[in-house]
N, C-alpha and C positions, 0 to 999 in steps of 0.2 A: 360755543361748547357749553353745553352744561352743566351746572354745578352739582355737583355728588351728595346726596342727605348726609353726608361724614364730613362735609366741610360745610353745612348749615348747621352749625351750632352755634351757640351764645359769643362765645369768643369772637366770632367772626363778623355778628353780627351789627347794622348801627345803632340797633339799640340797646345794647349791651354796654354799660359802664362799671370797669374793673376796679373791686374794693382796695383799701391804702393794700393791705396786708397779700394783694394779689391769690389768692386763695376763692373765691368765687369773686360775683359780682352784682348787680341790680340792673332788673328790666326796665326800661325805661317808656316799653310800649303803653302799660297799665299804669292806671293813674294810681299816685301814692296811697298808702292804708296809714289811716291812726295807728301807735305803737304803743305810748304811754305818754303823762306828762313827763316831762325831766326835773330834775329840781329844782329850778325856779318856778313851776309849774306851768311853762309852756310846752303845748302839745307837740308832739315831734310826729312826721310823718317820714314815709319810708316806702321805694319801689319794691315792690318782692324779689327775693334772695332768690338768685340761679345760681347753678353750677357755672364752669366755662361751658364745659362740653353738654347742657343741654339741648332741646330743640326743641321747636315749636311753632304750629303754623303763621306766627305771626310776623318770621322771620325775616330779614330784607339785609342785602347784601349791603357793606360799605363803600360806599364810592372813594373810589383810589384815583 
């Protein structure tokens, strides 16, 4: 059966990893962006910020 674009969102997704604060999460499909140095002054990198409920073609179901 088919999966319905209302359950292809981010939450569902495997490449979807959910923030401590559960509140969105980060793509995992795209490779990280520079952010800033931190205060020791190493560089910090970061997946882009999704929602849960976003979507996007790059989507791919998690194996159960």
């Amino acid at each position: 059966m088919p999966i319905s674009k209302e359950d292809r969102i981010c939450k569902n997704c495997e490449w979807y990893t959910e923030s401590r604060s559960e509140t969105h999460g980060f793509c995992k499909s795209h490779p990280p962006v520079f952010t800033r140095n931190d205060d020791r002054g190493h560089p910090r990198f970061y997946n882009p910020v999704v929602a849960p409920h976003n979507f996007c073609s790059f989507w791919e179901e998690i194996e159960q």
